[in-house]
C-alpha positions in Angstrom: 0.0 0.0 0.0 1.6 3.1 -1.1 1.9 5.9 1.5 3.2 9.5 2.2 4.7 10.5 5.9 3.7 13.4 7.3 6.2 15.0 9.7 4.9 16.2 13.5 4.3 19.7 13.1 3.3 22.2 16.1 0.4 22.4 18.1 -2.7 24.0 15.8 -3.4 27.3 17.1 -5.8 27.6 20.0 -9.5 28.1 19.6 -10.8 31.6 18.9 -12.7 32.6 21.6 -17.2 32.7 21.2 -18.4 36.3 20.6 -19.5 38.0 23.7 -23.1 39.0 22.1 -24.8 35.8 23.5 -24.5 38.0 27.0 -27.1 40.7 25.1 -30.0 38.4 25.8 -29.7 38.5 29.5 -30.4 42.3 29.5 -32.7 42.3 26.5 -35.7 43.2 29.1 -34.3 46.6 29.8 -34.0 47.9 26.2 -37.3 49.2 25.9 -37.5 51.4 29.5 -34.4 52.2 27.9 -36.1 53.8 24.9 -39.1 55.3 27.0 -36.2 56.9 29.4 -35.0 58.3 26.5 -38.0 59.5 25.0 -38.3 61.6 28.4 -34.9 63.5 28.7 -35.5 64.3 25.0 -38.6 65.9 25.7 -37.0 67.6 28.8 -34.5 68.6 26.3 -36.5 70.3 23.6 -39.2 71.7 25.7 -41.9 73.3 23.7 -39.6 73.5 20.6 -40.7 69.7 19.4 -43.5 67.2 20.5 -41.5 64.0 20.9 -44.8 62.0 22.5 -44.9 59.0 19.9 -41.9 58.0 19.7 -42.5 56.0 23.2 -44.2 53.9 20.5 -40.7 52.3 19.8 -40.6 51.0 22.9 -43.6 47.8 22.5 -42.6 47.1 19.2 -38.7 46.9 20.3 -40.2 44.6 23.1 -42.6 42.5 20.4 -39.2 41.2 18.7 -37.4 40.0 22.0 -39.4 39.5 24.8 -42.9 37.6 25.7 -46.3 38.7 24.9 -47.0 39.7 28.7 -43.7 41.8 28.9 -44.8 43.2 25.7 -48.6 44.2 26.8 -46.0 45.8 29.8 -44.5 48.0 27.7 -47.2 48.9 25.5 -49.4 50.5 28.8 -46.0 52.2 30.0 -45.8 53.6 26.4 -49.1 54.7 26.7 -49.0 56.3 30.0 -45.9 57.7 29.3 -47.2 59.1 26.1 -50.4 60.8 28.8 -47.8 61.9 31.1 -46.0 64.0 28.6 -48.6 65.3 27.4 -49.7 66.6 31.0 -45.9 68.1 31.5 -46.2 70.1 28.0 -49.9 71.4 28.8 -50.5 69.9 25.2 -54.8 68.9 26.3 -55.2 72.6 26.5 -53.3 73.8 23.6 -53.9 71.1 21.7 -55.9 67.9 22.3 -56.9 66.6 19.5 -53.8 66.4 18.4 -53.0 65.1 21.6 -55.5 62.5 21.4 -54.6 61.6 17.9 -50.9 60.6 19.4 -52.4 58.8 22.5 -54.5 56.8 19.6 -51.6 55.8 18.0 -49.8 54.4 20.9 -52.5 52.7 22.1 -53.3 50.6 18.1 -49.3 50.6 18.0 -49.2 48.9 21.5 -51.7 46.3 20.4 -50.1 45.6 17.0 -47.1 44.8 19.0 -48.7 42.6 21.7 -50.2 40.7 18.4 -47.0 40.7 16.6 -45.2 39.2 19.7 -47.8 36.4 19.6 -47.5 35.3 16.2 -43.4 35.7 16.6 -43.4 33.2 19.9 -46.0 30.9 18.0 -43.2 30.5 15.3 -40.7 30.1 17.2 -42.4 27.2 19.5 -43.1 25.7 15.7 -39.7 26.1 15.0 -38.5 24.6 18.8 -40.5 21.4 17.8 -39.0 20.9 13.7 -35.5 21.0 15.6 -36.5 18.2 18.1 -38.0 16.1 15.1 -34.5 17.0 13.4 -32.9 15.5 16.7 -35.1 12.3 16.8 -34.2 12.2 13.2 -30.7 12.2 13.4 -30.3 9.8 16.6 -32.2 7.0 14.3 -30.5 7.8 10.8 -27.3 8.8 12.4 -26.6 7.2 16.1 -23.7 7.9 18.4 -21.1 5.4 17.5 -20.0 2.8 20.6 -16.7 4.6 22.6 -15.3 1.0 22.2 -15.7 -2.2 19.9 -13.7 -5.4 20.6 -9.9 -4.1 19.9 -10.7 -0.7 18.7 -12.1 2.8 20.7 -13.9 4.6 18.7 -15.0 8.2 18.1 -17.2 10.5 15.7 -18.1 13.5 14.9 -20.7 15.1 12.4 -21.3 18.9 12.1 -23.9 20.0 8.9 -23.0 23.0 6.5 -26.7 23.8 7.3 -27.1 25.2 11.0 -30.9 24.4 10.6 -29.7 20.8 9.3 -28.8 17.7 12.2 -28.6 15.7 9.0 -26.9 15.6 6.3 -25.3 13.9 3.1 -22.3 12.6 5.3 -22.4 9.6 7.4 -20.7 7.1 9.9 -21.3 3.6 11.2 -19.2 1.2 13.1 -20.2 -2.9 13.7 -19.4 -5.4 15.5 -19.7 -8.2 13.0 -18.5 -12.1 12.7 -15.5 -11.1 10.9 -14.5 -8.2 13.0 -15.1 -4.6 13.6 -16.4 -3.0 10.6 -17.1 1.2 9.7 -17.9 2.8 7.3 -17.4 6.9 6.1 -19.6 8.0 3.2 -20.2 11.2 1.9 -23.4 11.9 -0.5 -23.3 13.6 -3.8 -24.2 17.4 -2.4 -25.0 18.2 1.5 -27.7 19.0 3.6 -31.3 17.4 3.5 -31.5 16.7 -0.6 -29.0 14.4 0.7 -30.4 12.3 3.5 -32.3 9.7 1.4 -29.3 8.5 -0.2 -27.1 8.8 2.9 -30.3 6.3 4.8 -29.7 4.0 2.0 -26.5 3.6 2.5 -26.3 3.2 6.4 -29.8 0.8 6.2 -27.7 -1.1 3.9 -24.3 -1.5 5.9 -25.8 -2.5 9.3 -27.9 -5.2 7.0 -24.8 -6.5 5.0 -22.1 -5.9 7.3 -22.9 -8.9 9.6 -23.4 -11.2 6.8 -20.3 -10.3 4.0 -17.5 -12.2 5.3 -15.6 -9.8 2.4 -15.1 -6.5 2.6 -15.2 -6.3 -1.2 -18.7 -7.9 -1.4 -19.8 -5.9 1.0 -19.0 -2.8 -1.3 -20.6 -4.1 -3.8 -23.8 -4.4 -1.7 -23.8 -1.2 -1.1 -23.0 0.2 -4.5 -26.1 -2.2 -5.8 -28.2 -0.1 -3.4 -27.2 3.1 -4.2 -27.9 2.2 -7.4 -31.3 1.2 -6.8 -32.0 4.1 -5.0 -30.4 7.5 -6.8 -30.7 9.3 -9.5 -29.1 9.1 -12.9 -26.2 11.3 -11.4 -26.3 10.0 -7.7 -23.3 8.8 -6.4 -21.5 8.1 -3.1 -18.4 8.4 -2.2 -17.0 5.7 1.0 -14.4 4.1 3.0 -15.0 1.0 4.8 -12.6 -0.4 7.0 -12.5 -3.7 8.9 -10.1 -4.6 12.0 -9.6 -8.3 12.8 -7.1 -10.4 14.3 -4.4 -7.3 13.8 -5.0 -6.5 10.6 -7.1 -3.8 9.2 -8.2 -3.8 5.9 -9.7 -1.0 3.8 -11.7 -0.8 0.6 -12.0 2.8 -1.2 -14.7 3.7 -3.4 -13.6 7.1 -4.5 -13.0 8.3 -1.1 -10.3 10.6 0.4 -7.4 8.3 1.2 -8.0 7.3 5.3 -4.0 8.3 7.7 -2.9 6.2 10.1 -1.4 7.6 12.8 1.2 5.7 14.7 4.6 7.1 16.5 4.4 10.7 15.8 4.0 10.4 12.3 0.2 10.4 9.6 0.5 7.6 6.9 -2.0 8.1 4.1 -3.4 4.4 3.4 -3.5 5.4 -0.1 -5.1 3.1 -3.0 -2.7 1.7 -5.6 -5.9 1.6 -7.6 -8.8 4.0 -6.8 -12.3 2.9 -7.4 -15.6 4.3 -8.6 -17.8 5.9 -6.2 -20.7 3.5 -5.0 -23.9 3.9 -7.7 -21.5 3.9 -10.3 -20.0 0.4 -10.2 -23.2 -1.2 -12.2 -23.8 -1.3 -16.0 -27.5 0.5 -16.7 -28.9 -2.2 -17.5 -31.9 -2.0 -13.8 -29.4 -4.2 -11.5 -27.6 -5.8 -13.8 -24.0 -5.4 -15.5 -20.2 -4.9 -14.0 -19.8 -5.3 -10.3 -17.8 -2.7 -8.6 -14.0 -3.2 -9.1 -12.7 -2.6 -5.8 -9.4 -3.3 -4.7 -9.0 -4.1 -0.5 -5.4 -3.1 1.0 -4.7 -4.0 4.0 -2.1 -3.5 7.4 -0.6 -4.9 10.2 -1.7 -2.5 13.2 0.1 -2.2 16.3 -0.8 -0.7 19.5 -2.1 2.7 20.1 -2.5 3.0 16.5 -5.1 5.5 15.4 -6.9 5.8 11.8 -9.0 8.8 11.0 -11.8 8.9 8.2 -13.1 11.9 7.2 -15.1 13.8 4.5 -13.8 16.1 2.2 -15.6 19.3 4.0 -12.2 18.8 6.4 -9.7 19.0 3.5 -11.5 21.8 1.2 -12.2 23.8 4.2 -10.7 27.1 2.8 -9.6 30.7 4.6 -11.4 33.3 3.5 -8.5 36.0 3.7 -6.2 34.2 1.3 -8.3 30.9 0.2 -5.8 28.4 1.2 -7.1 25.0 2.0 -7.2 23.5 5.5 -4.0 21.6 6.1 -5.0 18.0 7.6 -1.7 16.4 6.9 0.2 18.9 9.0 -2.3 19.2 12.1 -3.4 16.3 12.4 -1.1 14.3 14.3 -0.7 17.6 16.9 -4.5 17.4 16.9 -5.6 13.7 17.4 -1.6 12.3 17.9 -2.3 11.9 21.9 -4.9 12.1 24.3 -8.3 10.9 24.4 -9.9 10.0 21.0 -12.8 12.5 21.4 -10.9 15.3 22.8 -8.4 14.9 19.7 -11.7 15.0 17.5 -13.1 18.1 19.0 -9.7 19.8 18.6 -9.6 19.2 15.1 -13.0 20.5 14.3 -11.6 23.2 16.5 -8.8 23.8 14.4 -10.8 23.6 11.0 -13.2 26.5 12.5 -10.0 28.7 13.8 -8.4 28.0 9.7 -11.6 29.1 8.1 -12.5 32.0 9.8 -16.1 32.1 9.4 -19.3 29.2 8.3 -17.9 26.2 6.7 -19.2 25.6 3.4 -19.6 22.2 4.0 -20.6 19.3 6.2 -17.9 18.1 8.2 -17.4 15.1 9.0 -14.8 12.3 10.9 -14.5 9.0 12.2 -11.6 7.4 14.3 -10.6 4.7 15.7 -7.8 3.8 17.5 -6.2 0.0 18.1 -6.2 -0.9 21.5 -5.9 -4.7 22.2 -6.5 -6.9 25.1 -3.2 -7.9 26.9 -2.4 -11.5 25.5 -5.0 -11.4 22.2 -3.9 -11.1 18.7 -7.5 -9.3 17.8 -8.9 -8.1 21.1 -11.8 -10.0 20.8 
């Protein structure tokens, strides 16, 4: 198996530190006597030379947009008895009520637009609170935490959508315990976001059926690029990894998917192909099921102890800075990231360090999956 070594590099840089705005919300109750205190030393201010009533208006509609209908119905009789009390201090029912009147009817429909507009902005947002828990339950059953530890190997995973509204997307993990050993798979989804998670359920569905019953890793493949077959479009396809570890050795099969490192003594190995394959969905002829099966070719290592493997989607390595465009560079943080430590704090660094390189909203999901190879004492497999 051809491969290229990667030298240890420094530590990535640390995490850029959350912006300080979340702490806004906690005074967002204040903003409107804010604006009615306002409205009042600008009216001491001008004296007779302006009528600055109205504007006390601002105040329920400021309140409609961030705080609950009863605060807002709050603000909108403060608005409106500060809009009376005004009008008292500048002698304006003498000189001029119905104007004065007019100003006090303004407040008062203005208040009660606001009172409705902070209704209709909660009921959307409860609607809203609900899609994301169906997008939860959704993505616990198409995409489930992965077990911390399979016979010889831990394992760790980590899935974050170019879509914020998204939990699910067109990348996807799964790792097996099977018959003939530990078994995962990486696959990313022609696109991202929800016009890919049809195709991405395909493809798990048919792993966790086929992965206990291939005693292959090849056939296996080929299961899967029948299904994707079956189930996409003229133009569907599906890039994947699956790896297997048994007995000290783990073998790999590549269907057009970023090479997988290895990670042992300092040091990233990319497990490339000598011979990369199709992407799955385009291994069979067109003729509805039949033709020419996949041609995939299965390489496979000797692992030793505390060696770690890391899959991941191509949202890690074509993660780009926006200042000067360069690409994220995997093959120089990795090993500082996920080289030592606990698997999942290695993860979370290196999403860490992909969000610190880009400097803004990935443009794509990101996805990994690693594993690392830690045997029981006096076992050639751990099993």
């Amino acid at each position: 198996m051809p491969a290229r070594v990667v030298q240890n590099p420094p530590r990535a840089p640390a995490r850029v530190l959350r912006s300080a705005l979340t702490r806004v919300g906690a005074h967002a109750r204040f903003l409107p006597a804010l604006v009615i205190l306002a409205v009042f030393v600008l009216d001491v201010l001008t004296g007779t030379r302006a009528v600055v009533v109205t504007p006390v208006l601002i105040a329920p509609l400021l309140a409609a947009s961030l705080l609950s209908v009863r605060a807002t119905a709050t603000y909108a009789v403060l608005a409106l008895a500060g809009g009376a009390v005004l009008g008292v201090r500048g002698d304006r029912y003498d000189s001029e009520l119905g104007t004065q009147l007019v100003r006090l009817s303004t407040i008062l429909i203005g208040g009660a637009m606001a009172i409705a507009a902070a209704r209709v902005r909660l009921a959307r947002e409860h609607r809203l609170t609900r899609v994301l828990k169906i997008a939860a339950v959704a993505q616990s059953a198409i995409l489930p935490p992965v077990p911390p530890r399979l016979g010889p190997v831990n394992v760790a995973a980590s899935y974050d959508s170019a879509q914020e509204e998204a939990a699910v997307g067109g990348d996807v993990y799964a790792a097996v315990q099977s018959p003939f050993g530990v078994r995962l798979l990486l696959a990313d989804v022609r696109g991202h976001g929800l016009e890919a998670v049809h195709l991405a359920a395909t493809v798990l569905g048919a792993f966790r059926e086929r992965a206990h019953e291939r005693g292959d890793l090849r056939e296996l493949a080929r299961d899967l690029d029948r299904a994707v077959a079956r189930a996409g479009g003229e133009e569907d396809f599906v890039t994947a990894v699956l790896a297997e570890v048994h007995a000290g050795v783990l073998r790999v099969v590549n269907a057009g998917h970023l090479a997988p490192v290895l990670l042992r003594a300092g040091t990233a190995v990319g497990l490339d192909p000598r011979h990369p394959a199709l992407p799955l969905g385009l291994g069979l002829g067109s003729g509805g099921g039949s033709g020419t099966d996949l041609d995939v070719e299965q390489s496979q290592i000797h692992l030793e102890a505390g060696d770690r493997v890391l899959l991941y989607t191509d949202g890690v390595t074509e993660a780009r800075r926006l200042d000067d465009g360069e690409f994220f560079p995997l093959t120089r943080l990795v090993v500082p990231c996920l080289g030592t430590g606990a698997l999942s704090a290695g993860l979370a660094e290196l999403r860490a360090a992909v969000v610190d390189w880009v400097r803004g909203p990935v443009q794509d999901d990101v996805t990994v999956l690693a594993f690392e190879y830690v045997p029981h004492p006096g076992t050639s497999d751990g099993v």
